[in-house]
C-alpha angles and dihedrals in degrees: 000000000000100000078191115080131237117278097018088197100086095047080053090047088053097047102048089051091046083050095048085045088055101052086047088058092058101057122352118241114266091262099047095046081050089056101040081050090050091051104041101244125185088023111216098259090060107256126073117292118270123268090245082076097043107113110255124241111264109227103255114238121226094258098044097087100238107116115217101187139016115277 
């Protein structure tokens, strides 16, 4: 009796990505750790920030692609 599955390659698959996963817990990439710096996370209390300090919509201009409202 085989203790190893059949196919051995997804429980590889899975491995290696839980490994990669694990490596990304212990300290976030350059460009995450700048993101969660950009938007504040983990505030310091603790929570997200509040939504006061959220960055408010621009009004879109005509031109910009973005429809407001149904033609």
């Amino acid at each position: 009796m085989n203790a190893f599955p059949d196919p051995l390659w997804p429980v590889l698959v899975l491995a290696a990505v839980s490994f990669g996963d694990a490596l990304l817990c212990i300290k976030p990439v350059p460009f995450v750790a700048k993101c969660f710096e950009d938007v504040g996370f983990p505030a310091a209390g603790g929570g997200p920030p509040p939504r006061s300090s959220w960055p408010r919509p621009r009004a879109s201009s005509p031109g910009s692609g973005c429809r407001t409202s149904a033609r």
